[in-house]
C-alpha positions as CSV (number, residue, x, y, z in Angstrom):
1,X,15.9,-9.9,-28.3
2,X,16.2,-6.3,-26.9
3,X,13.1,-6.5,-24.7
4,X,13.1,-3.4,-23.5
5,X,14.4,0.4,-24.1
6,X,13.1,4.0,-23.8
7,X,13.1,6.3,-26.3
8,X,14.7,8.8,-27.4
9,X,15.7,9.6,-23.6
10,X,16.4,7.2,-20.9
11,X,13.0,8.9,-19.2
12,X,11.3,9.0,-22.3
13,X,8.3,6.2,-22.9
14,X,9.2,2.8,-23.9
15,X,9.1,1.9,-27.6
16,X,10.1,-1.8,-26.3
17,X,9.1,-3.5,-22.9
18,X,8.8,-6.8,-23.2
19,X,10.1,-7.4,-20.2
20,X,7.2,-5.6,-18.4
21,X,4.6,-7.6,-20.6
22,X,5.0,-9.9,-23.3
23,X,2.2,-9.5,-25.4
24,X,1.8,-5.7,-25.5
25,X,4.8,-4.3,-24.5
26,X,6.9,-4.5,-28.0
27,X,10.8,-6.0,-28.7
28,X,13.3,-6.4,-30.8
29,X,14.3,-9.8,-32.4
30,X,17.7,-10.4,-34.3
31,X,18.6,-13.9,-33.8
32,X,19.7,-17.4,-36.3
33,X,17.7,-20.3,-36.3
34,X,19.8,-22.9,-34.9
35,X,18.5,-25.5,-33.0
36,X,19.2,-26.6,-29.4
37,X,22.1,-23.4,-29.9
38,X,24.8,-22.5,-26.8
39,X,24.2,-18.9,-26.2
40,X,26.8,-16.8,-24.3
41,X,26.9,-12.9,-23.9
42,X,30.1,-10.3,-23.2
43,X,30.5,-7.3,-23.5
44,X,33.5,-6.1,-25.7
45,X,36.2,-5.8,-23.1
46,X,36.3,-2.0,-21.8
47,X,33.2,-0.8,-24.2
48,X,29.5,-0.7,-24.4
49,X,29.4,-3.0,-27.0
50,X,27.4,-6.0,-26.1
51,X,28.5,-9.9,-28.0
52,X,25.2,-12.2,-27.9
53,X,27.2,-15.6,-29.4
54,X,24.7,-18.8,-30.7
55,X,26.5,-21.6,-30.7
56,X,25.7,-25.3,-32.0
57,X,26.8,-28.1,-34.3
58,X,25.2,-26.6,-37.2
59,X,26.7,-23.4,-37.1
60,X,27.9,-20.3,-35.1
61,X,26.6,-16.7,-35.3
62,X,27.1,-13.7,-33.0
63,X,25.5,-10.3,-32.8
64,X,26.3,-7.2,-32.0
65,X,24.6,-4.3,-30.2
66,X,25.9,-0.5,-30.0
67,X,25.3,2.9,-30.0
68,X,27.3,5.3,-31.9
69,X,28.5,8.0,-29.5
70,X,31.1,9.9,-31.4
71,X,28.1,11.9,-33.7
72,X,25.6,14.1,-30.9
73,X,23.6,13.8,-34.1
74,X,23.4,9.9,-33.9
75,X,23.8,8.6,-30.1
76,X,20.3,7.7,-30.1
77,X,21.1,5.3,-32.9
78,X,20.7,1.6,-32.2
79,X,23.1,-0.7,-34.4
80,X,22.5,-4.5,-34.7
81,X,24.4,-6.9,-36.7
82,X,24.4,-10.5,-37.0
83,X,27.3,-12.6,-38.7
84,X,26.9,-16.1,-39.5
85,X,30.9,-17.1,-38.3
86,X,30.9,-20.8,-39.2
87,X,28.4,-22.8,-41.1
88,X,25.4,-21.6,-43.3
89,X,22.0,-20.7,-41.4
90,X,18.7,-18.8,-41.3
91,X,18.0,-15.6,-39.7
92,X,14.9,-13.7,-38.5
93,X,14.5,-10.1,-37.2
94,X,11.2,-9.1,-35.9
95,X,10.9,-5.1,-34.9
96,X,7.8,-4.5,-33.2
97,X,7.8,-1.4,-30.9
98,X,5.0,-0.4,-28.7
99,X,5.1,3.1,-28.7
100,X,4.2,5.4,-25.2
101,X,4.1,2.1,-22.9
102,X,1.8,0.2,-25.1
103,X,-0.9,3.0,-25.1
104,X,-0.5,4.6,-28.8
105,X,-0.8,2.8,-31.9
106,X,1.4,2.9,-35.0
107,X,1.5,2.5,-38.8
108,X,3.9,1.1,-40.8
109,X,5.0,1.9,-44.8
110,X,8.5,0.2,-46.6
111,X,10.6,1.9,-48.8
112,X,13.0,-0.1,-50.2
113,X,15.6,-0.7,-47.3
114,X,13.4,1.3,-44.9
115,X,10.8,1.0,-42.7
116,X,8.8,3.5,-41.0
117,X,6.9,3.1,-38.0
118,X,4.6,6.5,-37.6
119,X,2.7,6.7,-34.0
120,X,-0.8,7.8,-34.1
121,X,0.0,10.7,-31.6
122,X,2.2,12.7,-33.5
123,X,3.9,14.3,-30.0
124,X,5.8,11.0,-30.0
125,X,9.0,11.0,-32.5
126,X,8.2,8.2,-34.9
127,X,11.5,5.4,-36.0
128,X,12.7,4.3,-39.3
129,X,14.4,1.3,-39.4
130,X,17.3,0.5,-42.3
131,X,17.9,-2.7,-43.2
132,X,20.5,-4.9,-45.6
133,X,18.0,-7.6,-46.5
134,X,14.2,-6.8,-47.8
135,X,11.5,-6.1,-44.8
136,X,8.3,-7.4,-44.9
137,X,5.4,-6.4,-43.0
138,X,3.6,-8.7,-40.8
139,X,0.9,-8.5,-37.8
140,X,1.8,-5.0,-37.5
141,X,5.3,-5.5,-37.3
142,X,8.5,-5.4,-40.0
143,X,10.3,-8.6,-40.1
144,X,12.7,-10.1,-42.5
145,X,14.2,-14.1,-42.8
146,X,17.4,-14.0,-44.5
147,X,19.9,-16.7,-44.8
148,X,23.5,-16.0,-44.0
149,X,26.9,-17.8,-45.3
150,X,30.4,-17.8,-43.4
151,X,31.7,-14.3,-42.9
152,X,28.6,-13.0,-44.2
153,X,26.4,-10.5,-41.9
154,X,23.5,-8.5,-42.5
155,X,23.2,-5.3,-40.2
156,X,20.0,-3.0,-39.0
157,X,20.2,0.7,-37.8
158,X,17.5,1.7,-36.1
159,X,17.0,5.7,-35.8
160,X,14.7,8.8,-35.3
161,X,12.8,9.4,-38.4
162,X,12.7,13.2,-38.1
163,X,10.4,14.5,-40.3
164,X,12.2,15.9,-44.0
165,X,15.3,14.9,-42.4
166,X,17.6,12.4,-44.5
167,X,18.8,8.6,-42.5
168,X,22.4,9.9,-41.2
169,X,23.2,6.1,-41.3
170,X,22.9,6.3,-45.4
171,X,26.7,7.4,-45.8
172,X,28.5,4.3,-47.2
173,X,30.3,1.8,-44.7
174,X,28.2,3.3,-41.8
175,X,28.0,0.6,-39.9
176,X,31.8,-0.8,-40.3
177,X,32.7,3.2,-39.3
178,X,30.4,3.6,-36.5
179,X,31.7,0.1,-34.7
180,X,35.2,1.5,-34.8
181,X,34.6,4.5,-34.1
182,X,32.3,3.6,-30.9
183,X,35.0,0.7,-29.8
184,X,37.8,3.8,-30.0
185,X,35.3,6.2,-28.1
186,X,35.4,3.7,-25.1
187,X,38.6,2.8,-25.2
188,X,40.1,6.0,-25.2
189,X,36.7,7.3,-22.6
190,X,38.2,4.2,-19.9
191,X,42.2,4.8,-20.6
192,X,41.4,8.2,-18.7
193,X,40.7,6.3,-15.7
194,X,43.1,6.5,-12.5
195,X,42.5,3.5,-11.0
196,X,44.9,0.5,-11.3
197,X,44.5,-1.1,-8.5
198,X,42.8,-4.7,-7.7
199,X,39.5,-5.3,-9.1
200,X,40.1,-3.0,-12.7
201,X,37.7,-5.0,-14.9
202,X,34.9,-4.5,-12.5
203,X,35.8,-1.0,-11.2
204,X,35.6,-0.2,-15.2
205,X,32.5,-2.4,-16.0
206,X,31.2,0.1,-12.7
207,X,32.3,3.2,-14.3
208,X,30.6,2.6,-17.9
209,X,27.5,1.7,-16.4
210,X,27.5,5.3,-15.0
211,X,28.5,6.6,-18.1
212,X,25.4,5.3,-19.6
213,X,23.3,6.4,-17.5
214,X,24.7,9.7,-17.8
215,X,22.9,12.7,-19.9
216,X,25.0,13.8,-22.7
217,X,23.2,16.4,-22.8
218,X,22.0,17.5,-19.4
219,X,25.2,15.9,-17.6
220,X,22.3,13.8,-15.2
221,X,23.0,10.8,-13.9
222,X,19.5,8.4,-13.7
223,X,19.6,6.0,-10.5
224,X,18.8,2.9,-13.1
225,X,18.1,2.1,-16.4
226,X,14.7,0.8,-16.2
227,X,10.9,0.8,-14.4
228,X,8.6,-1.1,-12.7
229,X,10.9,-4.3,-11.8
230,X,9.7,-5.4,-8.8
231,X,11.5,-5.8,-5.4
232,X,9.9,-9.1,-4.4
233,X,8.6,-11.4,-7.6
234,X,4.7,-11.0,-7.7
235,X,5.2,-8.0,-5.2
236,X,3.8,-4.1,-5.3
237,X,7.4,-2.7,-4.8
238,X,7.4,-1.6,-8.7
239,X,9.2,2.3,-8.8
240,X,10.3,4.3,-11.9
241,X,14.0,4.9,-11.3
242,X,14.6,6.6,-14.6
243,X,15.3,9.6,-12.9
244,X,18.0,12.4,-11.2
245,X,18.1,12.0,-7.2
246,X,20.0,14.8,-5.1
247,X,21.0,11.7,-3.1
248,X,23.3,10.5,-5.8
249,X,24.7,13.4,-6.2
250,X,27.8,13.2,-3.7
251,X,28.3,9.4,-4.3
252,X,28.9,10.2,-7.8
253,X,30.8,13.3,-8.0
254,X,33.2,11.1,-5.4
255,X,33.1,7.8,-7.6
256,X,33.7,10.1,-10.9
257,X,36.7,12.4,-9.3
258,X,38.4,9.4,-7.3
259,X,38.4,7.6,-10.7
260,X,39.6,10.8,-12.9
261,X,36.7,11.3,-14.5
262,X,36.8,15.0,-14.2
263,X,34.7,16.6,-17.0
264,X,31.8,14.3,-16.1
265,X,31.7,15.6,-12.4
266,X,31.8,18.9,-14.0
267,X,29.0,18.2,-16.1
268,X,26.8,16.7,-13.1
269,X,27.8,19.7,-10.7
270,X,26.7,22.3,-13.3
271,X,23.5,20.2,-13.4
272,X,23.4,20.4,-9.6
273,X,24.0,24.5,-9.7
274,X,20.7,24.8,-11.8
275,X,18.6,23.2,-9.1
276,X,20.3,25.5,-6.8
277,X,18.7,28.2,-8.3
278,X,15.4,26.6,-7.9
279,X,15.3,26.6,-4.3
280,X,11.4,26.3,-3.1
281,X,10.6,29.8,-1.6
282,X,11.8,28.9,2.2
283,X,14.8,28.2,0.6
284,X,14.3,24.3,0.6
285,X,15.3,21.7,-2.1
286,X,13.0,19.0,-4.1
287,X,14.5,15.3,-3.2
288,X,14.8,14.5,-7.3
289,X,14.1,15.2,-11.0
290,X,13.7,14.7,-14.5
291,X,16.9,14.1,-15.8
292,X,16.4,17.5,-17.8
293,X,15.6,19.2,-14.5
294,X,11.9,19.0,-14.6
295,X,9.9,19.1,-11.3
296,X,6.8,17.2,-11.9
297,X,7.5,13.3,-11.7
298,X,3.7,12.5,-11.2
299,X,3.1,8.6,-10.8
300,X,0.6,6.6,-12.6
301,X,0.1,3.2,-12.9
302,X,-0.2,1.0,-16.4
303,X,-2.7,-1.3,-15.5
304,X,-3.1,-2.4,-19.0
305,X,0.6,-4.5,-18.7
306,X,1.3,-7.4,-16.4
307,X,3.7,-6.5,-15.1
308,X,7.5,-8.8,-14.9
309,X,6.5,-12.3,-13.6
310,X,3.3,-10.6,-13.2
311,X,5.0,-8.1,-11.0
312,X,1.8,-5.5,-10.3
313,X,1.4,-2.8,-10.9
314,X,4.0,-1.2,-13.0
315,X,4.4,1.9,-12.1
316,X,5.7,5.2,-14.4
317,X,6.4,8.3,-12.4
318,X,7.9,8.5,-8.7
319,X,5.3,10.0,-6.1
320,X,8.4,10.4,-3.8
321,X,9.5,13.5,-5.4
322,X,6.8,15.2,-3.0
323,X,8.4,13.7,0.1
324,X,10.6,15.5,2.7
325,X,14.0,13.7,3.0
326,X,16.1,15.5,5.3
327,X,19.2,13.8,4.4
328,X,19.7,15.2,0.1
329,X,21.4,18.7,1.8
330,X,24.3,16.5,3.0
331,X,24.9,14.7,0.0
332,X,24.4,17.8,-1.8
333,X,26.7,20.0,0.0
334,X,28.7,17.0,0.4
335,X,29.2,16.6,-3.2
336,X,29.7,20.9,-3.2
337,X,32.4,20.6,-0.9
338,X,34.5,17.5,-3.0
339,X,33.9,19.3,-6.2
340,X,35.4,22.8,-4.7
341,X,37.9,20.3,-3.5
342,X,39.4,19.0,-6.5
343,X,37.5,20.6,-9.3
344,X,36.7,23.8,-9.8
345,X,36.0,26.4,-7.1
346,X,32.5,27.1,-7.1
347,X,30.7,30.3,-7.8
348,X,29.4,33.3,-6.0
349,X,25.8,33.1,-7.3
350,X,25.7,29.3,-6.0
351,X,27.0,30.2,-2.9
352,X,24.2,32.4,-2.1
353,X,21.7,30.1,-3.0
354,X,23.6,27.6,-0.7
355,X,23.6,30.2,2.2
356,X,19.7,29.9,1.7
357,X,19.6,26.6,1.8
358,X,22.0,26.1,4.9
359,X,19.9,28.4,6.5
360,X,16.5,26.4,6.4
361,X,18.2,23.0,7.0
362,X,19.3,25.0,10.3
363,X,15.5,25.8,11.6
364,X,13.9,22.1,9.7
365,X,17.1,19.8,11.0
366,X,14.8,18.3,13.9
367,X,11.4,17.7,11.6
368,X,10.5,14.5,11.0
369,X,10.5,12.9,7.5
370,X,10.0,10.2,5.3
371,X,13.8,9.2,5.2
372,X,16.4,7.7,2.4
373,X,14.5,4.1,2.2
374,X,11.3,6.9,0.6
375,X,8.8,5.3,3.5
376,X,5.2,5.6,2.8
377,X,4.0,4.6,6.1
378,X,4.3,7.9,7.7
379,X,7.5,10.1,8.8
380,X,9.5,9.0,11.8
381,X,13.1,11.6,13.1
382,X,15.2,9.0,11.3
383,X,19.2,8.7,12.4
384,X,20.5,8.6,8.6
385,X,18.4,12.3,7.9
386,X,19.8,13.7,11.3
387,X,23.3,12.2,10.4
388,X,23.3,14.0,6.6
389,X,22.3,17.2,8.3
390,X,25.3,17.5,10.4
391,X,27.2,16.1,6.9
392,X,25.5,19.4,5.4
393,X,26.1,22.2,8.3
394,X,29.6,20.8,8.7
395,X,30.2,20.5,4.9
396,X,29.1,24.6,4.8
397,X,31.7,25.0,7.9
398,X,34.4,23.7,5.9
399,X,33.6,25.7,2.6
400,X,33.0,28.8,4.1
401,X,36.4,28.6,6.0
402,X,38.8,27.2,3.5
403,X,37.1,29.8,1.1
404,X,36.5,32.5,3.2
405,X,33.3,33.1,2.0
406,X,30.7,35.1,4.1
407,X,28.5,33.1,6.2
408,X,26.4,32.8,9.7
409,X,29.3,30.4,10.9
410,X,28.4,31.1,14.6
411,X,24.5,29.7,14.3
412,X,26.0,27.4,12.0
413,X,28.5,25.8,14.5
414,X,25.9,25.5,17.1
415,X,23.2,23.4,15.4
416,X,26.2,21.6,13.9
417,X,27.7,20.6,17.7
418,X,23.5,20.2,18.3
419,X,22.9,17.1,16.0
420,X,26.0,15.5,17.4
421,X,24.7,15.4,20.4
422,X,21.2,14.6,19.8
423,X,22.7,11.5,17.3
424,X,24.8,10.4,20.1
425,X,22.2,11.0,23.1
426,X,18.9,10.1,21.6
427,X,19.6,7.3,18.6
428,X,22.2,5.4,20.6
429,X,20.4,2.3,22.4
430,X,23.3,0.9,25.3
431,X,21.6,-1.9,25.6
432,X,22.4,-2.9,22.3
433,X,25.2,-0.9,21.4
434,X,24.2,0.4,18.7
435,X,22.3,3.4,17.2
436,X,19.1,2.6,16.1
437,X,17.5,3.5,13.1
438,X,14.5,6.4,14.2
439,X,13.5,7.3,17.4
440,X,11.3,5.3,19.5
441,X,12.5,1.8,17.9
442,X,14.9,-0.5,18.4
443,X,15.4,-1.4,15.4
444,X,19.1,-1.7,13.1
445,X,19.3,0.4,9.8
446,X,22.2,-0.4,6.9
447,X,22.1,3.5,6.0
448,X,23.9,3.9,9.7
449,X,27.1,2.1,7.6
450,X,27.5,5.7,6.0
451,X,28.9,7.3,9.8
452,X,32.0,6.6,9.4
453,X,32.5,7.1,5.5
454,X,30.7,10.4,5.8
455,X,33.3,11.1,9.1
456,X,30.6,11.7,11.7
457,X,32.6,8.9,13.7
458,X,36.1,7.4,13.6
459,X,35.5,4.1,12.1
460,X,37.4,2.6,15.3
461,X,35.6,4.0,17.6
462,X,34.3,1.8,20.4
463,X,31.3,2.7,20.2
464,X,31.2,2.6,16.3
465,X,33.2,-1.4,16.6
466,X,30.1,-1.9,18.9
467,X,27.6,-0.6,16.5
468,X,29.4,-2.8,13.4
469,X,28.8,-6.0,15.7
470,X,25.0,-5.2,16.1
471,X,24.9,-4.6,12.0
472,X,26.4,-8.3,11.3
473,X,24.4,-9.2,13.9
474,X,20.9,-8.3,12.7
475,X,21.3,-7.1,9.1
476,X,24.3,-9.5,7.6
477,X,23.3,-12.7,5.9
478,X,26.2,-15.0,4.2
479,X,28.2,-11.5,4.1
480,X,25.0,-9.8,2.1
481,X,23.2,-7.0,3.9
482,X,19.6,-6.1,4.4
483,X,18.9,-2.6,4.8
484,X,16.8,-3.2,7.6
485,X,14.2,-5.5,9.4
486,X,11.4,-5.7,8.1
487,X,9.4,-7.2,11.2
488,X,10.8,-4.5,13.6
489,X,11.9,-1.1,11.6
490,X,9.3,1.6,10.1
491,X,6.9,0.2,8.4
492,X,7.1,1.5,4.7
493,X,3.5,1.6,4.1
494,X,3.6,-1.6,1.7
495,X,3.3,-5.2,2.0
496,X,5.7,-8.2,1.3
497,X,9.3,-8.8,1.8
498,X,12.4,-7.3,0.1
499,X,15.6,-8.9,-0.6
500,X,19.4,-7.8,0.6
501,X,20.5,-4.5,-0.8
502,X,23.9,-4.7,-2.6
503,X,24.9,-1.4,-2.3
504,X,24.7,-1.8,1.4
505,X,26.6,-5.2,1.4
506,X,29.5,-2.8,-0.2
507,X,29.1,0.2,2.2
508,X,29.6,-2.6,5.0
509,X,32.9,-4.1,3.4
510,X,34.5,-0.8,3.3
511,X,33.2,-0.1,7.0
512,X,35.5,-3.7,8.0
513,X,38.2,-2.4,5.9
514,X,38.2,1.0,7.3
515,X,38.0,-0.7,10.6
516,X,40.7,-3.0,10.2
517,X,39.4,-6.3,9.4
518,X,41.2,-6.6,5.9
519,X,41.0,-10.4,5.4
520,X,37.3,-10.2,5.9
521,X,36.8,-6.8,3.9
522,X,38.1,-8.6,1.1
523,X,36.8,-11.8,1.5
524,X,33.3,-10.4,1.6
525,X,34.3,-7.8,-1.3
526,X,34.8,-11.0,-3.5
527,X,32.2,-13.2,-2.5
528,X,29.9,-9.7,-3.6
529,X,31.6,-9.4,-6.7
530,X,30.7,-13.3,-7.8
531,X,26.6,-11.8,-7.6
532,X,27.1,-10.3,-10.4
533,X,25.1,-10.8,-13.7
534,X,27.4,-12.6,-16.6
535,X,27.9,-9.0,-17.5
536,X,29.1,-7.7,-14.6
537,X,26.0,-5.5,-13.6
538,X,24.2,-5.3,-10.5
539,X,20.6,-4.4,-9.8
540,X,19.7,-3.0,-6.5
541,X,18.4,-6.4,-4.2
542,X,19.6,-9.7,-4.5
543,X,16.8,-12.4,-3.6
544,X,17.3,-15.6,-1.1
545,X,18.6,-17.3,-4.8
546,X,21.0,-14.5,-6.1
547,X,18.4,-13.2,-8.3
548,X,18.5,-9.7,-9.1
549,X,15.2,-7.5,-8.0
550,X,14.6,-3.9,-8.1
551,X,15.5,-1.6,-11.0
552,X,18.8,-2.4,-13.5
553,X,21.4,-1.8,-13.6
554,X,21.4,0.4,-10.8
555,X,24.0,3.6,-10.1
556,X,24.5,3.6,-6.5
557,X,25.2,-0.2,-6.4
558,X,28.1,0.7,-8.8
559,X,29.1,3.7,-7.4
560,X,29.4,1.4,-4.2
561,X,31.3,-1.2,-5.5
562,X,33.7,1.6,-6.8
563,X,33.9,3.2,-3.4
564,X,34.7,-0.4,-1.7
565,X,37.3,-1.5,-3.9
566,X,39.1,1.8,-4.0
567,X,39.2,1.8,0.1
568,X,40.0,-1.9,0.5
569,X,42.8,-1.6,-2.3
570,X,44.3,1.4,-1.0
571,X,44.6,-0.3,2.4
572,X,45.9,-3.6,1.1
573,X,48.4,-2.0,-0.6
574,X,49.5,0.3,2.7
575,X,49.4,-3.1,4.8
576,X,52.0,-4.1,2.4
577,X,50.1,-7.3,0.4
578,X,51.2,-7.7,-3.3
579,X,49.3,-8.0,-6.9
């Protein structure tokens, strides 16, 4: 049952949600009737293209889930086929969407192989669904019981019924066409990669999980798939992470080029260069957006669903977008400087806007803010914001110098050598030894794992060893990593506890490897990768019982994971180990 997806856009309203309530939030059933059946699920190796295999003594059936991507006209299409592979057996499909988050009715009318489901509010696109066996229609719903022989199958397209526009799944063998064609698109989309080191299957599974999260169309990249899944079961920590955060933005572009994924970088720089010229009027940037670009992200509540293990409330919309987060300028310019680097060089216009932007950073670099963990319990001067604004100012040295480009280098210099010392004077506790996580706290903070990747601080340092102790000290748990303490860091405003976040349990395996520590870089590194889901995908928390929490499958975890094994690899193979 596909129990929840957006549509048409990965931010668009849900047509099924399931997950987020069972009786009102809509899903998608394709499935035999077999009783007391094995089920097991893959994806086909190095492609979207998810196996959901029923097995029992009766009989065995699989089905298959994809979406065409070759056809721009199509790629919203969803494709399901079942196959009955041994024995003879019954089938059901149930389609029962729930259109704009449950909120907006629908009617139904059949057509022969077709069924259209028409929402009352005619600003939402309405979906026809095709079918090889008759429909029926039943508490508003279409289903269809078919009974299937060896080798036999019976296949459903399910599409955008654009009004006076003819099914483009109508051409004859479609559905044989499109599966080939979508299982070459992948293959030929992962051959481009440049990585053959340790690890491949899950570096790739990593890569196509940002590839579906990327906008074909916009060249965005959403931080996860889905909203409202909580952070604790039963807990308030519910966010909409559907959308485009500036934080991603150098994580990515570095994940994408190290890889070789060039014309996607492209695509998500040119994305970046529009919000560039958008600058608020100081010259200031907003922390995220609409994967089209839009600024308003207003967040409401649906207090109508339940919520995921009656998770409340689920929550559409991120408030956060109003927040000042200090740290975005130095993942943006960050990302500015590794695109100039090995992509194109960028252009004049966005250069200017970036002068603009340098330029405020350079008078705002001491405010307070609400930080990178989004904290709603007031602003504290947080060391991961001061740290990403020397990234930024340094990042702007750099460009300007190996590009000659006009800039106020002098002024820029100075509050550069500035944060350095206020990180170093004011956030390092030597009682500890460690740097703390805001000002006035003594607290730990897993964002502090970035100094040395971001090369504010050699990663063998003494000071920086020191600091890594403190972090596996406080933060580390069976090699998984909290963010922070939730007893003694800033209070985020909301109640409840959290669990470990994953992609802070890889930033700390690079920071060993980096560091030295290979055998437990590694060690850790696989013990991570065995958290997994059966598909390989990670969501952003792991509880106490290696459940995933928090939003799915989410991008910076991957990008992470890519990060980490590319750095531990690399070093492995320089230290001279084999295979």
């Amino acid at each position: 049952s596909i129990d929840y997806m957006c549509f048409p856009e990965l931010d668009s309203p849900s047509i099924f949600a399931r997950l987020l309530d069972h009786d009102q939030g809509g899903y998608f059933l394709l499935a035999p009737e077999l009783e007391d059946a094995h089920k097991k699920q893959i994806y086909l190796s190095d492609t979207a293209i998810l196996f959901s295999r029923f097995l029992s003594e009766e009989g065995v059936s699989e089905v298959s889930d994809f979406m065409p991507v070759e056809d721009v006209s199509i790629q919203h299409n969803l494709v399901r086929r079942i196959k009955c592979v041994r024995g003879e057996m019954d089938c059901r499909m149930i389609c029962k969407p729930a259109f704009d988050y449950g909120r907006v009715s629908h009617r139904i009318k059949i057509e022969n192989d077709t069924a259209l489901f028409i929402p009352e509010d005619e600003s939402l696109p309405g979906l026809r669904l095709r079918a090889e066996v008759p429909l029926e229609i039943e508490d508003n719903a279409v289903v269809a019981h078919f009974h299937l022989t060896p080798g036999k199958s019976a296949a459903f397209v399910l599409e955008e019924a654009v009004p006076d526009e003819e099914s483009h799944s109508r051409i004859p063998d479609f559905i044989s066409s499109a599966f080939k064609d979508t299982v070459n698109y992948w293959h030929r989309w992962v051959g481009q990669t440049q990585y053959q080191g340790r690890w491949r299957e899950q570096v790739n599974r990593s890569a196509l999980t940002l590839k579906l999260l990327t906008s074909q169309e916009f060249g965005s990249i959403a931080a996860a798939g889905t909203f409202g899944l909580p952070e604790e079961i039963g807990g308030e920590r519910n966010w909409d992470y559907r959308y485009t955060w500036i934080r991603d933005a150098s994580f990515t572009l570095y994940g994408l080029i190290r890889l070789g994924y060039t014309s996607e970088a492209g695509d998500f720089m040119g994305w970046l260069e529009k919000r560039c010229t958008e600058l608020n009027p100081d010259g200031s940037l907003q922390i995220m957006y609409g994967l089209d670009g839009r600024h308003e992200l207003d967040e409401t509540a649906l207090d109508h669903w339940e919520g995921y293990r009656n998770s409340k409330p689920v929550r559409i919309g991120n408030a956060a977008y109003k927040q000042l987060q200090l740290d975005i300028y130095g993942e943006l310019m960050d990302s500015v400087y590794l695109y100039n680097k090995y992509g194109e060089p960028i252009s004049h216009d966005l250069w200017h806007n970036l002068i603009r932007l340098l330029n405020w950073l350079s008078e705002n670099w001491n405010q307070p803010d609400e930080g990178i963990w989004e904290i709603r319990g007031g602003k504290q001067h947080f060391l991961f914001s001061r740290l990403m604004c020397w990234v930024a100012i340094d990042r702007g040295i750099r460009l300007a110098e190996k590009r000659s480009l006009p800039a106020p280098l002098e002024q820029w210099h100075k509050v550069r050598d500035e944060i350095y010392r206020d990180i170093h004077t004011n956030f390092w506790n030597p009682d500890e030894g460690a740097f703390v996580q805001h000002l006035g706290t003594k607290a730990l903070d897993a964002s502090s794992l970035l100094m040395p990747l971001v090369k504010f601080i050699s990663p063998v340092d003494p000071r920086w060893l020191s600091h890594l102790e403190a972090v596996d000290r406080h933060l580390v748990y069976d090699s998984l990593v909290y963010r922070y303490d939730l007893e003694v860091a800033a209070h985020n405003g909301l109640m409840g506890e959290e669990g470990t976040f994953s992609m802070c349990t890889f930033w700390y395996v690079e920071c060993l490897a980096r560091a030295g520590d290979l055998d437990k870089a590694r060690f850790y590194f696989e013990k991570m990768i065995g958290y997994a889901n059966h598909l390989g995908l990670y969501a952003e928390e792991l509880s106490p019982r290696g459940e995933h929490l928090g939003n799915f499958p989410q991008a910076f975890t991957h990008l992470a994971l890519i990060s980490a094994a590319f750095e531990i690899n690399r070093r492995l193979n320089r230290a001279g180990w084999r295979g």
